[in-house]
C-alpha positions as CSV (number, residue, x, y, z in Angstrom):
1,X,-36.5,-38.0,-31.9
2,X,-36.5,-41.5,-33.1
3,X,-38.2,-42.6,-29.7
4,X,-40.3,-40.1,-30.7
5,X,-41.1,-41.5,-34.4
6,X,-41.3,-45.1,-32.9
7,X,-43.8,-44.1,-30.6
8,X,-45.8,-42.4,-33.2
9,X,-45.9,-44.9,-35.3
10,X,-46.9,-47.5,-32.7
11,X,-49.8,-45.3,-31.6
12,X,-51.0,-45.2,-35.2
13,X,-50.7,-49.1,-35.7
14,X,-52.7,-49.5,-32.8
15,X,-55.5,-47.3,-33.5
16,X,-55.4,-49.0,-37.2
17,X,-54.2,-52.8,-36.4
18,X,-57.7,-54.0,-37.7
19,X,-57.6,-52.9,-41.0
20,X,-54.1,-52.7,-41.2
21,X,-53.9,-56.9,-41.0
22,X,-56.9,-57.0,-42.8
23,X,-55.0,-55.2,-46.4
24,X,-51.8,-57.6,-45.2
25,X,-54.0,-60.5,-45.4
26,X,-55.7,-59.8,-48.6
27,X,-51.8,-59.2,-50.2
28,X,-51.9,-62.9,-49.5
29,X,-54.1,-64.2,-51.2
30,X,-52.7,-61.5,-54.4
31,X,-49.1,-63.5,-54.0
32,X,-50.9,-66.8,-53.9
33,X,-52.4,-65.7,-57.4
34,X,-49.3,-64.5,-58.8
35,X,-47.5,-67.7,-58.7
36,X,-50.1,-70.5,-59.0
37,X,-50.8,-71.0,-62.6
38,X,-46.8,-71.5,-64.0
39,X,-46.3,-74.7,-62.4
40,X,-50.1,-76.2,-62.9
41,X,-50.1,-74.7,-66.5
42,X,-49.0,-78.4,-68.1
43,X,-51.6,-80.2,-65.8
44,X,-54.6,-77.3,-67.2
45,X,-53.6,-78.4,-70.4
46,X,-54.7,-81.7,-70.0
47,X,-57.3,-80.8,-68.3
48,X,-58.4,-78.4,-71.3
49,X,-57.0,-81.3,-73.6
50,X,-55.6,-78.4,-75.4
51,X,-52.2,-77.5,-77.4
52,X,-49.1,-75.7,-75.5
53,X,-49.9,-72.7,-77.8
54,X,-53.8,-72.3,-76.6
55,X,-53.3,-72.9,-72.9
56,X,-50.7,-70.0,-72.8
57,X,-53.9,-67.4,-73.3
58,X,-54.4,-67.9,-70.1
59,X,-51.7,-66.1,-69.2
60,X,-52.4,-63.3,-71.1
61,X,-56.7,-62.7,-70.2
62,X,-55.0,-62.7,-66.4
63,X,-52.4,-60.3,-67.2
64,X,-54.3,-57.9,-68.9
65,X,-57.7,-58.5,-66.4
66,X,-55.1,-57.3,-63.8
67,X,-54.0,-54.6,-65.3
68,X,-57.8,-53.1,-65.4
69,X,-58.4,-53.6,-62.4
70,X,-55.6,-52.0,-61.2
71,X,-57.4,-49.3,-63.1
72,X,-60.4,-49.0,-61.9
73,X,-59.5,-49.9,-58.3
74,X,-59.2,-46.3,-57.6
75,X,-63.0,-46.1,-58.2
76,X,-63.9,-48.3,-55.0
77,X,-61.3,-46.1,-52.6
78,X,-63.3,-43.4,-52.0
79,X,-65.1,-44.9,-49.2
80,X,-64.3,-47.1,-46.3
81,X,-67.2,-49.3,-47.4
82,X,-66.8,-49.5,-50.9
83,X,-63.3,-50.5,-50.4
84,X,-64.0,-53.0,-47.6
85,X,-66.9,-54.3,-49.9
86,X,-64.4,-54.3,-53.1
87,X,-61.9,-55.9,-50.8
88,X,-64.2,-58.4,-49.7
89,X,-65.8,-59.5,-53.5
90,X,-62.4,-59.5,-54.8
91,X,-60.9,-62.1,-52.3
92,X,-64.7,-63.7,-52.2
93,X,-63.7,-64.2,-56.3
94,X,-60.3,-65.8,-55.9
95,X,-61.7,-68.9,-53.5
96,X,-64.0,-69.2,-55.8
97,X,-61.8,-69.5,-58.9
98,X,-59.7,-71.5,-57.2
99,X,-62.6,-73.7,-56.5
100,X,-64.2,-73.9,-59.8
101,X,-61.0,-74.2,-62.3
102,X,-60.9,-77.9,-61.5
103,X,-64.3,-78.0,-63.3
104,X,-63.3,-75.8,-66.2
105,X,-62.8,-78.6,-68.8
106,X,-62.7,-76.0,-71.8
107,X,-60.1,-73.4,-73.1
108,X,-62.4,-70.5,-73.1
109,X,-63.8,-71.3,-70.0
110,X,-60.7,-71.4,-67.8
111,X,-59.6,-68.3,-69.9
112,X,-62.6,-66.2,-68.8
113,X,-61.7,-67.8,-64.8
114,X,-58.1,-66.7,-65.1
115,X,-59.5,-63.0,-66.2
116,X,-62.5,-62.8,-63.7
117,X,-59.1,-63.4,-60.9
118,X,-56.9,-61.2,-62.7
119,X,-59.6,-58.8,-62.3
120,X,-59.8,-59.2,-58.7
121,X,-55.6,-59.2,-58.3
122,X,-55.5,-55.5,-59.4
123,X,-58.6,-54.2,-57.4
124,X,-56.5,-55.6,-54.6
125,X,-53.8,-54.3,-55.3
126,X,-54.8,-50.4,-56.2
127,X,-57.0,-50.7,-52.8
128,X,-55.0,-52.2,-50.8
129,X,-51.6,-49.6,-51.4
130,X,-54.1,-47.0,-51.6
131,X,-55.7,-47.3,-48.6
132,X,-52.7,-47.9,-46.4
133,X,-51.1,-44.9,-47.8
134,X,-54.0,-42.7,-46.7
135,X,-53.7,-44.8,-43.6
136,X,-50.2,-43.5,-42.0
137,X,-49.1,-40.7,-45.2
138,X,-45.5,-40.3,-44.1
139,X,-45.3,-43.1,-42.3
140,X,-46.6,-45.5,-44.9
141,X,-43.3,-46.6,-45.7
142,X,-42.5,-49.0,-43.2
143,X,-46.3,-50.6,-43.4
144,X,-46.0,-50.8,-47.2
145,X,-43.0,-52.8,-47.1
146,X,-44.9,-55.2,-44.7
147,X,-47.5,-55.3,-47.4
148,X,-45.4,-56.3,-50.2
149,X,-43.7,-59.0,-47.8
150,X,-47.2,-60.7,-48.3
151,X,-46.8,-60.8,-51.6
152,X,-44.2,-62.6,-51.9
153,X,-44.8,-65.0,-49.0
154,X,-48.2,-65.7,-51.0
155,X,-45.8,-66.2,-54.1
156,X,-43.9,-68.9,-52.4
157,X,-46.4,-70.3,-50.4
158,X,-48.5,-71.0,-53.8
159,X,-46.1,-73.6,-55.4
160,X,-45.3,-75.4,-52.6
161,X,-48.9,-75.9,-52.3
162,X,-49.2,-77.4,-55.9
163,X,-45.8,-79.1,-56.1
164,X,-46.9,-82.6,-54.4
165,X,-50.1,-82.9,-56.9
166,X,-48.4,-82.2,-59.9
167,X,-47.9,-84.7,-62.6
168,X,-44.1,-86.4,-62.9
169,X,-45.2,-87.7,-66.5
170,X,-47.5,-86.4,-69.1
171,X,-50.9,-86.4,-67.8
172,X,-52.9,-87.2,-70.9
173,X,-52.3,-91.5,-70.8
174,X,-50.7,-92.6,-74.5
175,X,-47.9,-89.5,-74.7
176,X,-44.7,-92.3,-74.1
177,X,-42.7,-89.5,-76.0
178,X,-42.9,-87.2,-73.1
179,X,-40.4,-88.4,-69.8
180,X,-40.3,-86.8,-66.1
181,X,-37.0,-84.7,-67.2
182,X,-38.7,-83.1,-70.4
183,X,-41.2,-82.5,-68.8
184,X,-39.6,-80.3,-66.0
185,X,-37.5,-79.0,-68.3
186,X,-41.0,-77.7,-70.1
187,X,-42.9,-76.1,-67.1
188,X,-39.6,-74.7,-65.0
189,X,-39.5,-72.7,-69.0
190,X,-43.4,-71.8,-68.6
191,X,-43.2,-71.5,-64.7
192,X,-42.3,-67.7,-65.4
193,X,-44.9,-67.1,-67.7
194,X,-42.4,-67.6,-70.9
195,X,-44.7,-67.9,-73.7
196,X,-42.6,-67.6,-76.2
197,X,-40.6,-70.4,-78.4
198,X,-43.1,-73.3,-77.7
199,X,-44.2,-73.4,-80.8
200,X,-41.7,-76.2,-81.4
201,X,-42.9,-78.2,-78.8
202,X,-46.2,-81.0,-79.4
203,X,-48.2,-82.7,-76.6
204,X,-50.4,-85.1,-77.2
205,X,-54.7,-83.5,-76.6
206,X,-56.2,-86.9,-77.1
207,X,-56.1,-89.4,-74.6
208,X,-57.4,-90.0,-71.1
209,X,-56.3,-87.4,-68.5
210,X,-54.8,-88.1,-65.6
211,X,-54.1,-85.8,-63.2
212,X,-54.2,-84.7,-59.3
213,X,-53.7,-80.9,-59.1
214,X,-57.4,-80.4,-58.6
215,X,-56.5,-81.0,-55.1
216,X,-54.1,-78.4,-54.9
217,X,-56.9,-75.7,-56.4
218,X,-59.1,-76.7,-53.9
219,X,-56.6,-76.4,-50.9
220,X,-55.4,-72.9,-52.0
221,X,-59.6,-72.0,-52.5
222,X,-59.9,-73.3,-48.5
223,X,-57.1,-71.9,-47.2
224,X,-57.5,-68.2,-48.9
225,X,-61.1,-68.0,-47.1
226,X,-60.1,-66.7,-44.1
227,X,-59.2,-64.0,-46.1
228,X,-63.0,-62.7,-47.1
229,X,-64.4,-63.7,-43.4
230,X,-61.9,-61.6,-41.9
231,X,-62.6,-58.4,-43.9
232,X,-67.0,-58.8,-43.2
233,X,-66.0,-59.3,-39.6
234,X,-63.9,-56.0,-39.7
235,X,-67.3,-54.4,-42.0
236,X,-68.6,-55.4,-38.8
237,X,-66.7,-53.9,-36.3
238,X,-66.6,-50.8,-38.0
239,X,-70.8,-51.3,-38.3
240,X,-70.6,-50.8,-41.8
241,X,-73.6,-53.2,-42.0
242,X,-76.0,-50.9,-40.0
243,X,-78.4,-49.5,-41.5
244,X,-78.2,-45.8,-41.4
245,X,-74.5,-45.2,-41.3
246,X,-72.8,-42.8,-43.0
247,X,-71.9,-44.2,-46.4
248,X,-69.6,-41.6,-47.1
249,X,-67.3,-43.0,-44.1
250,X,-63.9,-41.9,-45.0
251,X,-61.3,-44.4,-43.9
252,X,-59.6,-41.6,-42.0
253,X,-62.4,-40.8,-39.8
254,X,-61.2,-43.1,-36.8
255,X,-57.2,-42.6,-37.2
256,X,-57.4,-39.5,-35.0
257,X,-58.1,-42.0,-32.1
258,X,-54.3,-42.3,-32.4
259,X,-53.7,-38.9,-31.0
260,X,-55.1,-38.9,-27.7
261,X,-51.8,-40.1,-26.4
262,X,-49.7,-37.4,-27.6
263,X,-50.7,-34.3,-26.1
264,X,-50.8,-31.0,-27.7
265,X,-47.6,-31.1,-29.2
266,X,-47.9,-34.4,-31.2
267,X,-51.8,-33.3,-32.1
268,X,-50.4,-30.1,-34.0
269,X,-48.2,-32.3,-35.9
270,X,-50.2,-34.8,-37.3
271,X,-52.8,-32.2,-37.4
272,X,-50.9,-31.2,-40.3
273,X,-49.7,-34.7,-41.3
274,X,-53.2,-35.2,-42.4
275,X,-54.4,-32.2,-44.2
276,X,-56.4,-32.0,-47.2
277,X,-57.3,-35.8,-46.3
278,X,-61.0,-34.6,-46.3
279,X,-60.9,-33.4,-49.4
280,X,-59.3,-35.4,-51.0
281,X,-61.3,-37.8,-53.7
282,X,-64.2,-35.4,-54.3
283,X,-64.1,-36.5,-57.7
284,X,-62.1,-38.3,-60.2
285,X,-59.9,-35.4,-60.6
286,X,-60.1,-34.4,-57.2
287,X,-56.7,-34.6,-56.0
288,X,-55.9,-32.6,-58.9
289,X,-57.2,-29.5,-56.6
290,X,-55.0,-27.0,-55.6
291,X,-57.4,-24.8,-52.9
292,X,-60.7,-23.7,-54.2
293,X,-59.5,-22.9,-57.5
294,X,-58.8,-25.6,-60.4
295,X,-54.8,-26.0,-60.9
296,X,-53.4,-28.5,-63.1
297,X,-49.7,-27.7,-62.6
298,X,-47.1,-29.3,-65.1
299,X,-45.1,-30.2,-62.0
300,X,-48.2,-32.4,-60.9
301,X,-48.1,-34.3,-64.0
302,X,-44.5,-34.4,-64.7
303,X,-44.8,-35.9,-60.8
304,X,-47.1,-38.6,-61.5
305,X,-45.7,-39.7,-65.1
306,X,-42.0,-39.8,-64.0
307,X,-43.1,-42.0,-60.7
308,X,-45.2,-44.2,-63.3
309,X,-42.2,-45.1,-65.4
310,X,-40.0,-45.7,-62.2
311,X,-42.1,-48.5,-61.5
312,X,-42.7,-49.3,-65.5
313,X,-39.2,-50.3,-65.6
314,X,-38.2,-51.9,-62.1
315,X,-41.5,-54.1,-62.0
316,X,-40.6,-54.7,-65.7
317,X,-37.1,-56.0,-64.7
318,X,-39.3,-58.5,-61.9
319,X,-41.5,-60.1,-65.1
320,X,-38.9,-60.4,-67.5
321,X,-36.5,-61.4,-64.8
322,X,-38.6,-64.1,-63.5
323,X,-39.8,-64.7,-66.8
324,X,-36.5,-65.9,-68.0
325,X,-33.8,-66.4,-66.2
326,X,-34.3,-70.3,-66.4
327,X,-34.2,-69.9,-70.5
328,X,-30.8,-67.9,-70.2
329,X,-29.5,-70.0,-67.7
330,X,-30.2,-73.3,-70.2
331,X,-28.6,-72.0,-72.9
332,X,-25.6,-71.3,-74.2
333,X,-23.1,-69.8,-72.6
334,X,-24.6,-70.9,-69.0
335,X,-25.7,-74.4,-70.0
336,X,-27.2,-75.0,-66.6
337,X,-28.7,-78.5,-65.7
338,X,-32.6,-78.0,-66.3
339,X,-33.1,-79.1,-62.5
340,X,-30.6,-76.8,-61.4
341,X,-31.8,-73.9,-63.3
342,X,-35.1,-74.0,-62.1
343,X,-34.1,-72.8,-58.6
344,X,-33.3,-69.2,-59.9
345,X,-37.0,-68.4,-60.2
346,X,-37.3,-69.9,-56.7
347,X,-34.4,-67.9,-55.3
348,X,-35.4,-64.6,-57.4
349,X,-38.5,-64.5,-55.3
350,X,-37.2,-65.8,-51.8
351,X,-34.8,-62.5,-52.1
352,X,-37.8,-60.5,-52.6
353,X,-39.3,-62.0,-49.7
354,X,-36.3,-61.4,-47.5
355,X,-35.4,-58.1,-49.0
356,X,-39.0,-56.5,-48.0
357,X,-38.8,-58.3,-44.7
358,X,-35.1,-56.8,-44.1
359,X,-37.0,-53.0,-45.3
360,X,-39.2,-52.9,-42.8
361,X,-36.8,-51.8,-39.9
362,X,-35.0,-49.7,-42.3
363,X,-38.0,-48.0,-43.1
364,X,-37.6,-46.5,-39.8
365,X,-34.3,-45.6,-40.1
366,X,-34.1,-44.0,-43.4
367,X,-36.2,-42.1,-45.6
368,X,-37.6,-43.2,-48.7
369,X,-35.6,-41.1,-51.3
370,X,-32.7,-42.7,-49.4
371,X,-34.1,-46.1,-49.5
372,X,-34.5,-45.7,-53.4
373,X,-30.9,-44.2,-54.4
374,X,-29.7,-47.4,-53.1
375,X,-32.4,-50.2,-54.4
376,X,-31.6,-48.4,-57.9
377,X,-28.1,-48.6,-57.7
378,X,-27.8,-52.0,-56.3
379,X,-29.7,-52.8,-59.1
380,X,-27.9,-50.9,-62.1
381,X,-24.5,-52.0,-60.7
382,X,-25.8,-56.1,-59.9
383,X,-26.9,-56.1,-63.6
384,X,-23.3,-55.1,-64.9
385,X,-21.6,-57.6,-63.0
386,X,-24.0,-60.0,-64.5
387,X,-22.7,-59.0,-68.0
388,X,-19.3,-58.5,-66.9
389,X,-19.0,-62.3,-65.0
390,X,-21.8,-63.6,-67.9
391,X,-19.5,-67.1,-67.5
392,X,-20.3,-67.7,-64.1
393,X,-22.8,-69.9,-62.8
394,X,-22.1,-69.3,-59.3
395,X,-22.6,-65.8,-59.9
396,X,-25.5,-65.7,-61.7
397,X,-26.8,-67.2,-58.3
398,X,-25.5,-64.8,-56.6
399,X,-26.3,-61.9,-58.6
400,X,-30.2,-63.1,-58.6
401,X,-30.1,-63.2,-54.9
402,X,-29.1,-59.5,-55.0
403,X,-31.4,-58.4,-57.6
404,X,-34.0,-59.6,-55.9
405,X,-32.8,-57.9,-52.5
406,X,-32.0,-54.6,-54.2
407,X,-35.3,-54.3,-56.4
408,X,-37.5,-55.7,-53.3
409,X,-38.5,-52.3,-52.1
410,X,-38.3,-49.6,-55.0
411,X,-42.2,-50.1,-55.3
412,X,-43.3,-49.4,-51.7
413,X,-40.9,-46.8,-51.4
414,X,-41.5,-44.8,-54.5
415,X,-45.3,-45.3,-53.7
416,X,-44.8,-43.1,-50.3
417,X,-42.1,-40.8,-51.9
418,X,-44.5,-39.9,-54.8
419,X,-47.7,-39.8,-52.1
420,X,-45.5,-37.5,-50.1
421,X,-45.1,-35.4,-52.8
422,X,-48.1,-35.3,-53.8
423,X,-49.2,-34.5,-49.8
424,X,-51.3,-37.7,-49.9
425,X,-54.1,-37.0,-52.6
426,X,-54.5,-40.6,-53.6
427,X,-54.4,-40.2,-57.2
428,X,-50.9,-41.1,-57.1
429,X,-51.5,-44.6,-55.8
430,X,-53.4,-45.3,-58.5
431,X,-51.2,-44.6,-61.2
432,X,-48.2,-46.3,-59.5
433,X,-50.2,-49.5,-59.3
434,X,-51.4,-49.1,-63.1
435,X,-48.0,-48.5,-64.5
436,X,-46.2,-51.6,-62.7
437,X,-48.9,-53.6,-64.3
438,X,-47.9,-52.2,-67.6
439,X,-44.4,-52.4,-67.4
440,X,-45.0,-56.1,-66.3
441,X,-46.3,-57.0,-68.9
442,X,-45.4,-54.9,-71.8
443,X,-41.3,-55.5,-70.9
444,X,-41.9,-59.4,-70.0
445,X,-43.2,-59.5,-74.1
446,X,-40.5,-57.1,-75.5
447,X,-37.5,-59.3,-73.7
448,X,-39.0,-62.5,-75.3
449,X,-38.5,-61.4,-78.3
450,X,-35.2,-59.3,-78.5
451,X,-34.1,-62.8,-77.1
452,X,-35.8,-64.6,-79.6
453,X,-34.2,-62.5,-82.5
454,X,-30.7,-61.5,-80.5
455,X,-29.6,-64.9,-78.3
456,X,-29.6,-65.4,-74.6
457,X,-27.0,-62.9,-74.2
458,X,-30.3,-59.3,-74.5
459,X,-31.5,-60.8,-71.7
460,X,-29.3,-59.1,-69.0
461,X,-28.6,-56.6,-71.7
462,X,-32.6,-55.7,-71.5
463,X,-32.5,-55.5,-67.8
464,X,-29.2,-53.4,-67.4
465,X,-31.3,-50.6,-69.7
466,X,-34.7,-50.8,-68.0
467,X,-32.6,-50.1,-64.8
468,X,-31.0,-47.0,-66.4
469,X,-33.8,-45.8,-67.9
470,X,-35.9,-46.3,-64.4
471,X,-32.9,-44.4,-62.4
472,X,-32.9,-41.6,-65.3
473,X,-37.0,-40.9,-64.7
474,X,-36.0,-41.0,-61.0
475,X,-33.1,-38.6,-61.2
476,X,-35.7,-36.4,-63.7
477,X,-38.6,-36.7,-60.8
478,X,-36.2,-35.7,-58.0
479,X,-35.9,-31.9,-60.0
480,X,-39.4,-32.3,-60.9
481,X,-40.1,-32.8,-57.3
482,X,-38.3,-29.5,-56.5
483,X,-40.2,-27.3,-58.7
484,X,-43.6,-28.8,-57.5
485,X,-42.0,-28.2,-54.0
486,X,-41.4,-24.4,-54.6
487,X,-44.7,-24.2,-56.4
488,X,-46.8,-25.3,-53.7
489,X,-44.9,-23.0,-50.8
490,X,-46.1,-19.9,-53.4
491,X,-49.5,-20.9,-53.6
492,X,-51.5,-19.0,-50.8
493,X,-52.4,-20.5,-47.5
494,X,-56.2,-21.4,-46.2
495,X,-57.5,-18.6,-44.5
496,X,-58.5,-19.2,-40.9
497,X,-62.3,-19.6,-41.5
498,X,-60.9,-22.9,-43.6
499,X,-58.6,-23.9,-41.0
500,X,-61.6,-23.6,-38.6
501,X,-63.6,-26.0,-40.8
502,X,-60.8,-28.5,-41.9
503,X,-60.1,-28.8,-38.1
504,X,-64.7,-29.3,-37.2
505,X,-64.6,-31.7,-40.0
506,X,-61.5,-34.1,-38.3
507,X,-62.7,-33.4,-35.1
508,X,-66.2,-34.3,-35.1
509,X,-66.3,-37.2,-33.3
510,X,-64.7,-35.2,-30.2
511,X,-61.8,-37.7,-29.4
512,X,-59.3,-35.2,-30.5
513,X,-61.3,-31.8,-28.6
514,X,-61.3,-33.8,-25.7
515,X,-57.2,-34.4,-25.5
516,X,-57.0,-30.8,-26.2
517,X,-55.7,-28.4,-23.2
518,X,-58.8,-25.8,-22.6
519,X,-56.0,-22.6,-23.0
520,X,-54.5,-24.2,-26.1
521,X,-58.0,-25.2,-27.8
522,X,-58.9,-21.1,-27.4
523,X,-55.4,-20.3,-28.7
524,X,-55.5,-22.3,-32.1
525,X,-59.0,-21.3,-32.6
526,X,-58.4,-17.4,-32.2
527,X,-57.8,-15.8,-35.8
């Protein structure tokens, strides 16, 4: 059975290798966005000349950007070449941020950059997820995972790119006050997107700027443009550029190329792996179509909404984690080293890395309900020990490095276990990608200030109850999941005049009629 499953998946991979690297290539240049502006922030504020409190609305226009396009990314999925074409504008957009922020000498104007490539970071995102799921359905597991390694490759990638070009001193020339350790103590606090508290702190905005990280913009714009080229040469393959092709190209329309190796036996079962695919996303409440008859099930929505805050919580617990885990680890009662402290952000991340890496064979192995009851767990029961051993700075390295590994692949797997669900509608995609975004950002604020007002000490206390509450909505969705399950199994089957079209519809090309054994095509077209 598993040689089975391996083989199947290999045969899909190679039917879809193209546009599979292509959405693992564009998660690149997501991760290289994610973690470039933290460490330049102090060098854009000379370049801005502008105070620590203006430069940090930068953060937020990219924040919130992201979060509408992760919105309205669903829009461009319909389509093989409006998601190509989205795909290919929105990485297009990053080099060219990149490029043009060393020329963005005023506030405003670096403000509306960072939003124009938030923008482009959650079209990405909701596409790419998207699009992959609809890709391999119950298989899109092991291939999300993959995705998400990107991410965080991109993510670590991105500050080692900057790191030689950033400045040791203040930047702005007549600032003596300012020396190499404040100053790392100052951007390891804002290299997480900490905002808060800096009110105290005064750089000097008048003087002449000196600075190198120009360099590093412009070696991240280069080095993300293979990115774009690679998705117009794929628009190419695919003759997306020809004119008179179908516009209405759904992505799945090739994947059935994968089943010409497997024989009758494997056809019937992906046959039913991908139903409803074609009529899926006839609308923007499409997938909320149950037959031919409009069914809006409480089960569906109690489906999507419990998913939603799974992900609310646990990519909450990655902001406000990364977000400040160097300001508890300064204070009181860690009192790190600044230096020292600085490497839990770094480590926080290369467990993520590792931890989706480390998924991807277990994807194979387990399923993702499986996968998730453990992430969550190892979570929930990491953050305790934190509290319980709060004394310990050898633990609090540790403890990171299992967060990190634990929390690594509850998104990718609750995307496929809602999708599966769901049987692969898409809308689900799209509301697990928005609600991430929210929970990054909404819990990253609330953290800062329960800290501000509580001490150090609600920062682990925070996390401990976003983990809770993320494993209650799961336990909640797992019921849920069982209602919608013995819902669906009531609802009455297609009859076999549907079957007969669903089946013309996939099969139109002729790839799949001509794998088909002569006796066995009569037999499953007989009512």
């Amino acid at each position: 059975m598993k040689q089975l499953l391996n083989e199947r998946i290999s045969a899909l991979f190679r039917s879809n290798w193209q546009q599979t690297l292509t959405y693992w290539s564009v998660f690149f240049s997501f991760g290289l966005c994610v973690a470039f502006l933290g460490p330049t922030i102090l060098d854009l504020r000379c370049q801005t000349l502008s105070t620590l409190q203006e430069i940090t609305l930068v953060f937020f226009s990219q924040q919130f950007l992201l979060f509408i396009g992760s919105t309205i990314g669903g829009f461009f999925s319909k389509t093989l070449v409006s998601s190509l074409s989205a795909l290919a504008v929105s990485s297009l957009t990053i080099s060219v941020v990149f490029a043009i922020i060393p020329l963005c000498h005023k506030l405003l104007v670096l403000a509306f950059a960072m939003a124009v490539s938030g923008l482009a970071m959650g079209i990405i995102d909701t596409i790419s997820n998207l699009q992959l799921v609809k890709i391999y359905q119950k298989d899109s597991t092991v291939f999300l995972q993959a995705l998400h390694f990107f991410v965080g490759l991109g993510a670590l990638v991105s500050p080692l790119i900057a790191d030689p070009f950033l400045s040791e001193t203040s930047c702005v020339i007549g600032n003596s006050s300012t020396n190499a350790t404040s100053l790392r103590h100052l951007r390891n606090k804002l290299a997480g997107r900490h905002v808060h508290n800096v009110s105290s702190v005064h750089l000097h905005t008048d003087g002449e700027v000196v600075t190198n990280v120009s360099y590093a913009f412009w070696i991240m714009a280069v080095a993300n443009l293979p990115v774009p080229i690679t998705i117009l040469i794929l628009m190419y393959r695919e003759r997306l550029f020809v004119c008179g092709s179908d516009p209405s190209r759904r992505l799945l329309d090739g994947d059935v190329l994968a089943m010409k190796t497997w024989g009758a036996t494997g056809l019937t079962e992906d046959a039913g792996h991908q139903k409803d695919t074609s009529r899926s996303h006839k609308g923007l409440f499409g997938c909320c179509l149950f037959g031919n008859t409009h069914s809006f099930p409480l089960s569906f929505f109690g489906i999507h909404i419990l998913g939603g805050l799974v992900l609310f919580f646990s990519d909450g617990i990655v902001g406000s984690y990364t977000g400040f885990v160097y300001t508890y680890a300064v204070e009181p009662p860690m009192n790190l080293p600044h230096k020292t402290a600085g490497y839990l952000s770094c480590v926080f991340w290369a467990a993520i890395t590792a931890g989706r890496l480390s998924a991807i064979p277990l994807s194979y192995r387990f399923k993702p309900v499986r996968l998730l009851i453990v992430s969550q767990v190892g979570v929930i029961v990491t953050l305790l020990l934190l509290l319980i051993v709060s004394n310990s700075s050898v633990f609090l390295f540790i403890g990171t490095c299992c967060l990190g590994l634990f929390i690594s692949s509850i998104f990718p797997c609750m995307l496929a276990f809602t999708e599966d669900i769901l049987e692969y509608k898409g809308c689900a995609t799209t509301v697990m990608v928005t609600s991430a975004g929210m929970g990054e950002m909404l819990l990253q604020v609330l953290v800062g200030l329960v800290m501000h007002n509580q001490g150090s000490f609600s920062f682990l206390l925070c996390g401990m109850i976003f983990g809770c509450l993320g494993f209650a909505a799961f336990i909640l969705l797992f019921f849920v999941q069982q209602s919608h399950k013995k819902l669906m199994e009531a609802l009455p089957g297609d009859s076999p005049a549907e079957r007969l079209e669903e089946n013309g519809i996939k099969t139109c090309s002729g790839a799949v009629l001509n794998s088909w054994d002569t006796s066995e095509q009569k037999t499953s077209l007989d009512p």
